[in-house]
N, C-alpha and C positions, 0 to 999 in steps of 0.2 A: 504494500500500500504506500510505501513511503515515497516509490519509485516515479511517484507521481509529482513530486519535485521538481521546481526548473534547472536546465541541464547544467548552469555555473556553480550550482550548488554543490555536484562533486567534484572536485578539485583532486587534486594529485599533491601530496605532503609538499611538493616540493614549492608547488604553484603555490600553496597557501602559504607558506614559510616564507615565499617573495613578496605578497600582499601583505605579510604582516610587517618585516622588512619596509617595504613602501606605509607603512604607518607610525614605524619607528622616525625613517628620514622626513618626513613630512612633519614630526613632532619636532626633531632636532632643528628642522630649517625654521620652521615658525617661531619656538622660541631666540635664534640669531637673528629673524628680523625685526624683531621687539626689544631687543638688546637698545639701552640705552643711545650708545655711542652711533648705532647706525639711525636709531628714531632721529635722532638731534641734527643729521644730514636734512632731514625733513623741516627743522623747525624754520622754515625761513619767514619775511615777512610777506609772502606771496599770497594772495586768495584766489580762489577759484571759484566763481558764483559767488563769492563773499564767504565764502566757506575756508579756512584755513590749511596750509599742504597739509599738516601735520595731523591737522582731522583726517584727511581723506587716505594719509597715508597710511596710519592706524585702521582704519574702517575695512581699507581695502585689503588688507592685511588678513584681517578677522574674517571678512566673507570669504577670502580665499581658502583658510582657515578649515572653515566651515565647510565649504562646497567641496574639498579635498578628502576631508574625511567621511563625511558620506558618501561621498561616491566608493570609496577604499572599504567602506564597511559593508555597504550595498554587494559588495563581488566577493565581500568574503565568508564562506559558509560558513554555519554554525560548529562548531568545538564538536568531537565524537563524544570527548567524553565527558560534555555537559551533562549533568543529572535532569535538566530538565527534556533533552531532545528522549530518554526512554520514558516519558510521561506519555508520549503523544499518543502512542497505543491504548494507554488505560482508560 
Protein backbone atom coordinates (compact mmCIF):
# COMPACT_ATOMS: atom_id res chain seq x y z
CA UNK A 1 0.00 0.00 0.00
CA UNK A 2 2.74 2.24 0.80
CA UNK A 3 3.85 1.97 -2.93
CA UNK A 4 1.46 4.32 -3.72
CA UNK A 5 3.87 7.17 -2.86
CA UNK A 6 5.33 9.63 -5.33
CA UNK A 7 8.33 8.22 -7.14
CA UNK A 8 11.20 11.02 -5.37
CA UNK A 9 10.16 9.79 -2.21
CA UNK A 10 12.56 6.74 -2.78
CA UNK A 11 15.66 7.88 -2.80
CA UNK A 12 18.99 5.85 -2.91
CA UNK A 13 21.12 6.50 0.63
CA UNK A 14 23.37 8.10 -1.37
CA UNK A 15 20.98 10.63 -3.04
CA UNK A 16 19.57 11.47 0.36
CA UNK A 17 22.87 11.98 2.03
CA UNK A 18 23.41 14.63 -0.88
CA UNK A 19 20.06 16.59 -0.11
CA UNK A 20 20.89 16.46 3.36
CA UNK A 21 24.50 17.74 2.54
CA UNK A 22 22.76 20.52 0.32
CA UNK A 23 20.90 21.58 3.62
CA UNK A 24 23.98 21.57 5.73
CA UNK A 25 25.69 24.08 2.95
CA UNK A 26 22.70 26.12 2.51
CA UNK A 27 22.70 26.49 6.44
CA UNK A 28 26.47 27.34 6.57
CA UNK A 29 26.05 29.99 3.42
CA UNK A 30 23.02 31.69 5.05
CA UNK A 31 24.54 32.16 8.31
CA UNK A 32 28.13 33.88 6.31
CA UNK A 33 25.74 36.05 4.77
CA UNK A 34 24.20 37.43 7.84
CA UNK A 35 27.76 37.78 9.26
CA UNK A 36 28.01 41.00 10.42
CA UNK A 37 31.10 42.21 8.51
CA UNK A 38 29.44 41.27 5.01
CA UNK A 39 25.78 42.92 6.21
CA UNK A 40 27.65 46.24 6.83
CA UNK A 41 28.99 46.19 2.91
CA UNK A 42 25.04 46.77 2.67
CA UNK A 43 24.62 49.57 5.15
CA UNK A 44 25.07 52.32 2.62
CA UNK A 45 23.09 55.58 2.56
CA UNK A 46 21.22 54.37 -0.61
CA UNK A 47 17.27 53.63 -0.99
CA UNK A 48 15.49 51.80 -3.02
CA UNK A 49 11.72 52.93 -3.37
CA UNK A 50 12.72 54.70 -0.02
CA UNK A 51 13.25 51.41 1.28
CA UNK A 52 16.94 51.03 2.75
CA UNK A 53 19.89 48.48 0.89
CA UNK A 54 20.36 47.09 4.12
CA UNK A 55 16.50 46.23 4.57
CA UNK A 56 16.37 44.68 1.23
CA UNK A 57 19.58 43.03 1.72
CA UNK A 58 18.42 41.21 4.97
CA UNK A 59 14.90 40.41 3.44
CA UNK A 60 16.26 39.18 0.53
CA UNK A 61 18.59 37.05 2.27
CA UNK A 62 15.75 35.59 4.56
CA UNK A 63 13.22 34.80 1.46
CA UNK A 64 16.20 33.04 -0.19
CA UNK A 65 16.53 31.47 3.15
CA UNK A 66 13.22 30.32 3.06
CA UNK A 67 12.55 29.31 -0.59
CA UNK A 68 15.82 27.03 -0.37
CA UNK A 69 14.99 25.12 2.34
CA UNK A 70 11.80 24.17 1.34
CA UNK A 71 12.33 23.39 -1.73
CA UNK A 72 15.41 20.81 -0.14
CA UNK A 73 12.84 19.56 2.38
CA UNK A 74 10.01 19.06 -0.21
CA UNK A 75 12.60 16.31 -2.22
CA UNK A 76 13.66 14.86 0.62
CA UNK A 77 11.97 11.79 1.93
CA UNK A 78 10.90 10.93 5.07
CA UNK A 79 13.72 9.02 7.78
CA UNK A 80 13.09 4.90 7.40
CA UNK A 81 13.55 4.92 10.79
CA UNK A 82 11.17 7.51 11.96
CA UNK A 83 8.80 5.91 14.55
CA UNK A 84 6.16 7.61 13.14
CA UNK A 85 6.21 6.54 9.13
CA UNK A 86 5.27 2.51 10.91
CA UNK A 87 2.02 4.38 12.34
CA UNK A 88 0.68 4.75 8.91
CA UNK A 89 -0.42 1.08 8.62
CA UNK A 90 -2.23 1.07 12.15
Amino acid sequence: MSSARCETCWLDPVERRKRITSLLVLTIAGALLLVPPLVYVFNQPIAHGGIPQIVIYLFTVWLLLILGTAVLNRSLPPDSADPQSGAEGD
